[in-house]
N, C-alpha and C positions, 0 to 999 in steps of 0.2 A: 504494500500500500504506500504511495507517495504521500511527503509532505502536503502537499494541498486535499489531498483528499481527505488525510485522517484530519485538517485544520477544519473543512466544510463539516464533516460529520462532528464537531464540538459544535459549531455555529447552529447546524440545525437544532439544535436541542438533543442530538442521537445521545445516547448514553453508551461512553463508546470511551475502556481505557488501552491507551497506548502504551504499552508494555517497554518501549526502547525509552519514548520520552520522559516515563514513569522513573527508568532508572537514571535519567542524567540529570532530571530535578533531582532527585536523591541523593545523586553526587552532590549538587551545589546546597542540598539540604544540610550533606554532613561536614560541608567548606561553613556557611552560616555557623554549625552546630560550633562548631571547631572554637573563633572567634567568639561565638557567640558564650559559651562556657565562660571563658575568661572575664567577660565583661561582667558576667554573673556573679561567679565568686566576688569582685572588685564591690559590687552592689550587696551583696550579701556580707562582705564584713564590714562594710559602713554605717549600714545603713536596711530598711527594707526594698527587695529586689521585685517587691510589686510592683511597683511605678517603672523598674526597667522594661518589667515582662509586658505591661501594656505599652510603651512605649513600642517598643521590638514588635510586637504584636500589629500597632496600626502602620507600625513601614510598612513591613508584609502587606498587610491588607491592603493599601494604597499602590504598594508598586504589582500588586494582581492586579488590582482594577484599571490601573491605568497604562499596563501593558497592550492594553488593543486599542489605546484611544490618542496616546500623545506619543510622539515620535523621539528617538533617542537623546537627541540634543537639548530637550525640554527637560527628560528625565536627568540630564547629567547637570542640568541649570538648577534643577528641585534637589539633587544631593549633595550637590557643590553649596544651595542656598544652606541645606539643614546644617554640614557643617559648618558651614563659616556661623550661624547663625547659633548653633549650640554652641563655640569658642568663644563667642561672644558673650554669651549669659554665662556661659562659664568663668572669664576672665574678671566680669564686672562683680562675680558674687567675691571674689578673693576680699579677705580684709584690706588686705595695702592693695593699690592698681600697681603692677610691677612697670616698669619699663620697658620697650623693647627687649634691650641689651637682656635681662633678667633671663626672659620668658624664652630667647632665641638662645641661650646656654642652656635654660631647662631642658628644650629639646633636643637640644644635643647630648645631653647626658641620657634622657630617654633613650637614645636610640642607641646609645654605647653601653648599655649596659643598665642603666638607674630603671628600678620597679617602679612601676605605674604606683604600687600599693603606698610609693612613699608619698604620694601626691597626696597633701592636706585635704581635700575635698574630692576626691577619687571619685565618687559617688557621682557629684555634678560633674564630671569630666566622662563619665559614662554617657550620662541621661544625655548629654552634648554633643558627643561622638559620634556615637553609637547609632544612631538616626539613620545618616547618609548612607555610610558601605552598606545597611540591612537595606535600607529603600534599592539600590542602586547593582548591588551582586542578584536580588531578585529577580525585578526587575528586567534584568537582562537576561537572566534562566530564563523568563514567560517569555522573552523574542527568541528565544531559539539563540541565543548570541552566547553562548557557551563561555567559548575564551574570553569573552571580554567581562564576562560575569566569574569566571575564575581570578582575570585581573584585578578586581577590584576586592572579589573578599582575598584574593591570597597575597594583595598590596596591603588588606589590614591585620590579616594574623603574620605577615612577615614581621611587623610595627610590634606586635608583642612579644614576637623572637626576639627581638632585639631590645625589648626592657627585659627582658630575661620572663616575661610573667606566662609564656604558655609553654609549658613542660613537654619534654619528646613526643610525650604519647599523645596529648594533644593535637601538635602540631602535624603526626604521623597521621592523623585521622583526618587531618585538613586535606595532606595531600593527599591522601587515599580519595576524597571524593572531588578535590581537583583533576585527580587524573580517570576519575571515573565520568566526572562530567565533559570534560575533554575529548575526551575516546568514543564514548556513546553519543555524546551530542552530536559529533561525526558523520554515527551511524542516523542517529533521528533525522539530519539533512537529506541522508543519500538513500532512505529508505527502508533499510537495511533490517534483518530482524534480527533479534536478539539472543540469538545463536550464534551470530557473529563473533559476540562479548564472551564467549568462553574462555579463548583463549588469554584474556586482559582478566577474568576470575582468576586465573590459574597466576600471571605474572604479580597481582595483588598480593596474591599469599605470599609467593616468595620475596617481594619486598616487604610486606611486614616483617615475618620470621626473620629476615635479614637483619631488621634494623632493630629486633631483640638482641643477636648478636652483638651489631657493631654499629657505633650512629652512624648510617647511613642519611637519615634523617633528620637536619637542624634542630633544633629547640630551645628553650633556658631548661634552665636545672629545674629538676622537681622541688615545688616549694616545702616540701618536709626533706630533701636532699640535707647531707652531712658536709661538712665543710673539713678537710683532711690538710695537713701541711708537716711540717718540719716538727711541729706539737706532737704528732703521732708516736715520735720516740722516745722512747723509756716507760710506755705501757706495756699491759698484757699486750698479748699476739691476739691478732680480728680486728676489732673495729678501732674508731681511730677514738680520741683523747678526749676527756670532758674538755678541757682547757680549750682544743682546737675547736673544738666545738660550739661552747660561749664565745670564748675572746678574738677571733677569728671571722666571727658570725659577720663583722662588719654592720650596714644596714638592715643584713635580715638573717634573722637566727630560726634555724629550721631546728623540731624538737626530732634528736635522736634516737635509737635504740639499744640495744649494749654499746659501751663506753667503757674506758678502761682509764686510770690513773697513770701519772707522770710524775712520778719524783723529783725530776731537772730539779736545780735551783735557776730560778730567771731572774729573780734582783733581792735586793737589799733597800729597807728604808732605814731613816732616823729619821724619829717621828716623834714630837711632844704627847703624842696617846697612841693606845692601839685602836687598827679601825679596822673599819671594810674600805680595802682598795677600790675605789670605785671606777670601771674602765666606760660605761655605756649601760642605758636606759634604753627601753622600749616601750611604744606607747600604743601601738595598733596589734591587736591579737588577731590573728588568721583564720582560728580554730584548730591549724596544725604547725603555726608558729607565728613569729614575731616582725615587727618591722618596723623601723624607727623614720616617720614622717618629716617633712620638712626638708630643707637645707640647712649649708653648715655658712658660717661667715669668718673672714678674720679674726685673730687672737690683735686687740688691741691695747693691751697693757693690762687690763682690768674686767672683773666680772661684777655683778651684781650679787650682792648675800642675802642670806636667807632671810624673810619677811620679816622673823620674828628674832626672839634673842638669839644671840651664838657666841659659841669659844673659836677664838683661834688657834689653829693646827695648824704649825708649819711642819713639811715632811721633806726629805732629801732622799732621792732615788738612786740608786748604782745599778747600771745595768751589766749581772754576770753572765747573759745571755742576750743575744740579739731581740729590740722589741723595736715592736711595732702600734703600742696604746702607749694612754700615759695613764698609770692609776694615780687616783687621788681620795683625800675622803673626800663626801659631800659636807657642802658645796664649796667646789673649788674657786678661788678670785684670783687667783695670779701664779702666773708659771714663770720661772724662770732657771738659766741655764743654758744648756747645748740644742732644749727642743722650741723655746720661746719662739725662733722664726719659722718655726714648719707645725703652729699646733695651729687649730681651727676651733670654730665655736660651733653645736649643730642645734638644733631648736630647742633639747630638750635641755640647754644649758650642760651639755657635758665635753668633756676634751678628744679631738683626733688628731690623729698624726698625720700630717702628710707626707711621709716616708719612715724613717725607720732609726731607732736609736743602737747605736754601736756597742760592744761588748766594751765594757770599762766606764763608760761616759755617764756623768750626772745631770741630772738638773733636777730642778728644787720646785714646789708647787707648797701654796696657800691658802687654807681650808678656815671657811667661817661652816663652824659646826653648829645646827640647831640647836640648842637649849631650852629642855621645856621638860617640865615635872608630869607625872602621868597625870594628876589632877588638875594642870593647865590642858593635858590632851583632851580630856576629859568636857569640861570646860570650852573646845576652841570653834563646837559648833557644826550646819551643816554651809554656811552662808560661802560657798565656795564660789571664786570668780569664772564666770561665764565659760571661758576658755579652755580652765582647767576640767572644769564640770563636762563639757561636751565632747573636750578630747581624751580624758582619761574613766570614761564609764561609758565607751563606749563596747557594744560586743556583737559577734556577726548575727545576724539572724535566725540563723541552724543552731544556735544555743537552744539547748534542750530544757524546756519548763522545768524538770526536775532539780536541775542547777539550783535553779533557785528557790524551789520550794523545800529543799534538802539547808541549803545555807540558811532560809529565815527560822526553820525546826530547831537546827545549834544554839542559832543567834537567838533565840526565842525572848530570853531573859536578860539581853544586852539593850542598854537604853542610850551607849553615845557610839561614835564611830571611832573611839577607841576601845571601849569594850567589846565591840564586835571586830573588831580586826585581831585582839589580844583571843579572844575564843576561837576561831576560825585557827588561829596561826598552834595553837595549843592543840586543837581538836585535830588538826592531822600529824603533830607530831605523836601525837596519842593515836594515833586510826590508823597509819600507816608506816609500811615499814621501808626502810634504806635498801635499797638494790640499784648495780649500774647493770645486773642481765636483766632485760627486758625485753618489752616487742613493741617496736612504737605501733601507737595507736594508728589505726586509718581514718578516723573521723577526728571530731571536737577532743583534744587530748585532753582540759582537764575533766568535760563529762565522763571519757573513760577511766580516767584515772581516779576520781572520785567513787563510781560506782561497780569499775569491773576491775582494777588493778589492785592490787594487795602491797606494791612497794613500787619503789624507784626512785631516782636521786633526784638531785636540788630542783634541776628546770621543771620536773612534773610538780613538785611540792609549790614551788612558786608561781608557776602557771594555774595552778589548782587556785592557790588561795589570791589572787588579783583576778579573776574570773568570777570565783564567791561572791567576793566584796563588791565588784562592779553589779552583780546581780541587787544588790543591795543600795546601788546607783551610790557607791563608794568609790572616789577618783580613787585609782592606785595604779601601778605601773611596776617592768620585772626591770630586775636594775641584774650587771653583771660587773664579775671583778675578782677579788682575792681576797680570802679572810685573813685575820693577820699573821700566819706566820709561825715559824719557830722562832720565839722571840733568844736574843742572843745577848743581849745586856738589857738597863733600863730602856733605853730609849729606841731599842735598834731592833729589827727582826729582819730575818730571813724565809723568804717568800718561794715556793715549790711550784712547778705546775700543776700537783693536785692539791694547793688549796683555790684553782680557779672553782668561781661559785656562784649560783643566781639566789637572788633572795628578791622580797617585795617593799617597794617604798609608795606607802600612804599619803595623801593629802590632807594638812590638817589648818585651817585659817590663823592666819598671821604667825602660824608657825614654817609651815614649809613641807618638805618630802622628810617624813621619819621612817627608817630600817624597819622589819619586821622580818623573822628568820623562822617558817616553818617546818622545815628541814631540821630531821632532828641531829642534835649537834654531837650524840656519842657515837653512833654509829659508824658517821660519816667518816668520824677522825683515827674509830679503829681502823676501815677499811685503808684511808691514807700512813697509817701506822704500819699496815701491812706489807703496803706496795713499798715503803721506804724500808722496812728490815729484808723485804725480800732483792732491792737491791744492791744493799747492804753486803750482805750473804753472798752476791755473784761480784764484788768487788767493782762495783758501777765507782766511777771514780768526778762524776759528772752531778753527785747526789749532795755534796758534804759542800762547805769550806772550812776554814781553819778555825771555826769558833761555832760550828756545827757538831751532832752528835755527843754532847756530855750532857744531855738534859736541859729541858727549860731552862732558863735564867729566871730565879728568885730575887726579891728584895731582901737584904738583911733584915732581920728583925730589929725595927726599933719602937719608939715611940710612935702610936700616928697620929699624925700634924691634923690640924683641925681643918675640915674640908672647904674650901673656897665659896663655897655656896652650902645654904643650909641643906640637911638634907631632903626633908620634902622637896626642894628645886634642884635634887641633883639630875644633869640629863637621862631622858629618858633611853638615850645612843649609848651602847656600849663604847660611844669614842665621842669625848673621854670622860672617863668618871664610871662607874659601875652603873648596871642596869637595878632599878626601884622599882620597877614594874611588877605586881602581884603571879602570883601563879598561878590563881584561876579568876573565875568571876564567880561571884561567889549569891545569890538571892538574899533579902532583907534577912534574916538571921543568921547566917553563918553557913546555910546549902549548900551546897555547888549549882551549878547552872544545870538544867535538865540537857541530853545528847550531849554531852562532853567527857566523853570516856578518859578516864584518868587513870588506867590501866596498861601498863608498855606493850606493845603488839610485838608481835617476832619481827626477828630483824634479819634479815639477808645481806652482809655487807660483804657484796663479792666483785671483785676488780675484774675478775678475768672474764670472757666469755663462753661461759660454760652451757648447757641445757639444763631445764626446767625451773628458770629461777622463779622469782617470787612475781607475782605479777603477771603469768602468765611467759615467761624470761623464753630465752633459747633464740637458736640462730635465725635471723630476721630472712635469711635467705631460703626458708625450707619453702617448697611448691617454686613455683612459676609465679606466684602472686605475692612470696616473704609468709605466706602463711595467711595469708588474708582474704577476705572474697574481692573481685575483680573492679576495677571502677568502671561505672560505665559503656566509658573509652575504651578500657579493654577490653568489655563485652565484645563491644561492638566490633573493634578489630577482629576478634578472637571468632567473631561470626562468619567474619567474612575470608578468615585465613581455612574455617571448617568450611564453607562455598567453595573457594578457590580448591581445594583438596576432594571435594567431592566432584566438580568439574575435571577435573586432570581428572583423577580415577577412570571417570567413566569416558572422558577421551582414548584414554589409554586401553580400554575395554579390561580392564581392570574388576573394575566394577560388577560390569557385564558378567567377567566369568564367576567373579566372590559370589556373585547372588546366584551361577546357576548351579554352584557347588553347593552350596548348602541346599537349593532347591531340590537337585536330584538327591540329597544323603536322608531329607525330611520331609515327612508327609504330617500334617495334621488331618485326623479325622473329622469328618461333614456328617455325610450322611451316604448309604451306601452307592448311590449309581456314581457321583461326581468322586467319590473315593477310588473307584474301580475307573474310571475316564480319566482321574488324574496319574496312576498308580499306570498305567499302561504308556501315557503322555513318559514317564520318567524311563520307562523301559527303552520306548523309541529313544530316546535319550543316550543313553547306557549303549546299544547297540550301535547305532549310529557313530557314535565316536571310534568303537572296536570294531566294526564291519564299515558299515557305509550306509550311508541315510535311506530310508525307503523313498521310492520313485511314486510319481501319483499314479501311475496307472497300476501299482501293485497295491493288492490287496492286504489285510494284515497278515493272515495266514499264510500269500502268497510270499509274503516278504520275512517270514520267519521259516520260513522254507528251505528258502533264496540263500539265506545265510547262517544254515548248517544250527538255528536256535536249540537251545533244550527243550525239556518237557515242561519246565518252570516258565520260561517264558510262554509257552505254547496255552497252558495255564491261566496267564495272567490273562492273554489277548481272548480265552471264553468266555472269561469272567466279565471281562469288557464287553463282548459283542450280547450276554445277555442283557448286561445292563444300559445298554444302547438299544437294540434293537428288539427286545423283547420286555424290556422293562420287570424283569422278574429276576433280582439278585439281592440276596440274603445278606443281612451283615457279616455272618460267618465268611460270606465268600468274597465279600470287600474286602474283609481284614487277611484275610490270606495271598489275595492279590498282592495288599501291600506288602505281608512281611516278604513274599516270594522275591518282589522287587527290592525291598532291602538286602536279601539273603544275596541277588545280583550285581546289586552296588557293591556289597560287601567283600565278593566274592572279586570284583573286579575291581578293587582299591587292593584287595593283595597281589 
């Protein structure tokens, strides 16, 4: 059937599906699908992804409708108007209007590499986008314009290859239906049926299955992907390093699954307190990790401190190891030294490096520490500025109700936002146990780690409990870095790569971001206690320095001096000054809080990558899927690689003979005539292969004659001509038909 023909018969009204055209929509359905995933997720961790889905929804139905009515040029003027028109309201809703200059480097960094995900308002950069390529890849499917409708959607998922935001398999499944709408469309021109496309099933598969091997196929990283580097050594053997993992993560920290410890020593401070090294924050949760929005600006001499009261911390860094962060406590105001001209400022007021600090080299950084008693925390309220409240309580939308009806159960009997972050942070150091074997999660990491994992280290505990609180429309945010250390005199410690660490910092009015460490803290430090005797033991000579290994460093005992502040206002920050914080929440007489298990859970503190750890543990590589059911995408692929294979097959007559091998070895029982007509059908079969096929002008008997048959088969062909032409054959005599022709098969398979 011709193009115009099968066009007339839609026009009349026929009801009439075109099985070639059917497929090369399909193609440019699963090019849309491709792109169109990505924008989805982006809408779904901002924000709700209804407003994109009707959005996407009336391009489609706009560029149907007006595929038979306006002509190409019109159409490319409507998706050229939607985006310029969406960039617009997009650019005007920014708080600051940027400049050119700003906006023309943004894009550049988009296309090198920077996640769409870091974009402050991702969401209206969707709903703005997003418009044109759906109107305009349609669009050009409904004129039969194939290529030029592969051009456009596969000019916008190239755009997210290149912010890294759509993952191989994504991207695989784009081309899969580029090259399916390309090829078929072809066929839909030139009429062609759909028999044609066998052979383009079969070459499908093998480029999927290929690009399981080997990328064949461009992509960004998977966003739950590991970040691996020079960190990886001095753990167990498998996967690579927490350290590498946190401090490494750059703008976006993907959550892990086994992880192994690092001994290295990487620096040395002198520090007026001990703290949390603090390397980088993150303010947007994924659902299967992190990503710190915004841009970064110049280090101009000076930072702004904390709202509320603070101590100053000065610290001096030595690097015994190559780095590439700067840690500091919070909040840091002033760097200086060897990295003053190469550090950066990024939204969330934290420090990065623009290259890399040398083995020996110092520089020095100045810390205004919060200060605030837990009954100022107490006290500080919920009156949070606009900014902090919209950016840091935010969570995707595939957030599971249970999240938060599990957190206000805990929280039941907490009346401030600090007694409800002090129970949350308590209740999983109590509920759950320390394990680096794990299995990362497929979905919302900390709905599964709340309700199906039994243990796991720092970034689940932390992810867990800033997911809690935001449920509770509680700003919080996951902060990473190093806790303090083998301390090696008063003032000085020495820093390992398995004290890299995530913990959670809260938002409190006119106080600032204060620490909270759900993570519980004995386990953690046997497991790192372990990994450092065990390399200890193999003579690692990379683990020590000269004022390492003889135990902590003690104060002499003397007098002690009377505390600088009273102690009801001692900081609530273990840096510096000890922690006054209560150790439960306690009900108007002296209860404890209802759901707050105060009972230690077992504990799994295993470095290495072993099988069946706590949590569900073991090697994340088992099956084709790490052990997981399939996304989607891989369905989908996974459908079309079982097509492409059942196609080959049966070109290859493959097929053909698998089905007539088991056909002749099995007969299922009917009823008698079709039993004894099938059961003869299998004979001719059987013979035919060993003698020669019977001719039409012979008869059965003449043809079992012909070629020397037994009595069995002689048998079988009576049993058949009564139940053919006489109509009178007994079950008894069907079933002996058959076994005689099994007894024949049988007899001729030895």
């Amino acid at each position: 059937m011709s193009t115009e023909t099968r066009s007339r018969g839609v026009s009349l009204g026929v009801v009439e599906v075109d099985p070639v055209r059917t497929v090369a929509l399909g193609g440019i359905a699963l090019l849309i699908s491709a792109y169109g995933s990505v924008f989805y997720h982006f809408v779904d961790v901002t924000g709700e992804p209804i407003l994109y889905l009707l959005v996407a929804a009336v391009a489609l139905a706009a560029a149907t409708s007006l595929s038979n009515s306006i002509r190409f040029r019109w159409a490319a003027v409507v998706a050229v108007g939607l985006l310029a028109t969406g960039l617009t309201l997009y650019v005007l809703s920014l708080p600051r209007q940027p400049p050119l200059v700003p906006l023309v480097t943004d894009a550049i960094a988009l296309m090198t590499g920077r996640s769409l995900l870091q974009v402050t308002n991702v969401d209206l950069w969707v709903l703005g986008v997003s418009p044109g390529p759906l109107f305009l890849t349609w669009y050009l499917a409904m004129r039969r314009r194939y290529v030029a409708g592969v051009l456009a959607g596969g000019g916008t998922l190239g755009f997210l290859v290149l912010t890294t935001d759509a993952s191989t398999v994504t991207t695989l499944l784009g081309v899969v239906g580029a090259i399916v709408a390309v090829a078929v469309g072809d066929m839909d021109r030139r009429g062609d049926s759909l028999k044609a496309a066998e052979p383009l099933a079969v070459l499908l598969a093998v480029l999927i299955v290929l690009s399981a091997v080997a990328p064949i196929v461009p992509g960004g990283p998977s966003r739950t992907a590991d970040t691996w580097s020079r960190f990886q050594t001095g753990g167990a053997a498998g996967g690579g390093t927490v350290e590498a993992n946190l401090l490494e993560a750059d703008n976006q920290l993907g959550i892990a699954g086994n992880l192994s410890l690092s001994p290295d020593v990487r620096f040395r401070v002198e520090s007026d307190a001990e703290s949390y090294w603090q390397v980088g924050t993150y303010d947007r949760y994924t659902g299967d990790g992190w990503v710190r929005t915004g841009s970064t600006d110049s280090y101009r001499g000076n930072l702004d401190g904390p709202p509320g009261r603070s101590q100053t911390v000065s610290q001096t860094y030595t690097a015994v190891d190559e780095m590439d962060v700067v840690p500091a406590a919070w909040k840091p105001v002033s760097v200086g030294g060897s990295v003053a001209d190469d550090v950066t400022v990024n939204d969330l007021d934290g420090l990065e490096l623009d290259g890399s600090v040398s083995k020996g080299d110092r520089f020095s950084v100045t810390s205004q520490v919060p200060v605030a008693s837990a009954e100022e925390l107490r006290a500080a309220g919920t009156d949070y500025p606009s900014s902090v409240e919209e950016r840091y309580t935010r969570l995707p939308s595939s957030t599971s109700d249970r999240v938060a009806e599990r957190t206000a159960r805990i929280t039941a009997r907490a009346n401030t936002t600090y007694d409800t972050a002090r129970v949350v942070e308590r209740w999983l150091k109590n509920n759950k146990g320390y394990s680096l074997d794990v299995r990362r999660p497929r979905k919302n990491v900390a709905d599964e780690f709340l309700f199906e994992m039994d243990a796991g280290y720092c970034t689940y505990f932390a992810t867990t409990m800033v997911v809690m609180l935001r449920t509770q429309d509680i700003p919080a945010r996951l902060a990473v870095g190093y806790t303090p250390g083998e301390r090696v005199a008063e003032d000085e410690w020495v820093v390992r790569g398995y004290n890299a660490h995530s913990w959670v910092e809260v938002y409190f009015p006119e106080v600032g971001w204060v620490r909270f460490d759900p993570t519980p803290a004995g386990p953690r430090r046997s497991a790192e206690q372990q990994e450092l005797t065990r390399a200890r033991e193999n003579n690692r000579t990379d683990v020590d320095l000269n004022d390492t290994g003889g135990g902590e460093w003690t104060a002499t005992p003397t007098a002690t001096p009377a505390p600088l502040t009273p102690r009801a206002e001692q900081p609530v920050q273990e840096a510096p000054g000890p922690m006054t914080i209560p150790d439960r929440i306690t009900r108007p007489g002296g209860t404890p809080a209802p759901n707050v298990t105060l009972s230690s859970p077992s504990v799994t503190a295993t470095s290495t990558n072993g099988s069946g750890g706590a949590g569900g543990g073991g090697d994340e590589s088992t099956g084709p899927f790490g052990g997981r059911p399939p996304t989607r995408e891989e369905a989908t692929l996974g459908a079309i690689v079982l097509l492409g294979l059942v196609v080959g097959l049966r070109r290859s007559g493959l097929t053909g003979r698998a089905y007539r091998a088991v056909w002749v070895r099995y007969q299922p029982t009917k009823d008698p005539e079709t039993d004894a007509e099938r059961a003869f059908e299998r004979l001719e079969y059987v013979l035919a292969e060993r003698h020669r096929p019977r001719r039409p002008e012979e008869t059965p008997r003449q043809y079992l004659k012909a070629i020397g048959a037994d009595e069995r088969a002689t048998q079988v062909a009576y049993v058949r001509e009564r139940a053919r032409y006489a109509g009178e054959v007994t079950r008894e005599e069907a079933d002996e038909a058959v076994a005689l022709v099994d007894d024949i098969v049988g007899w001729r398979g030895a």
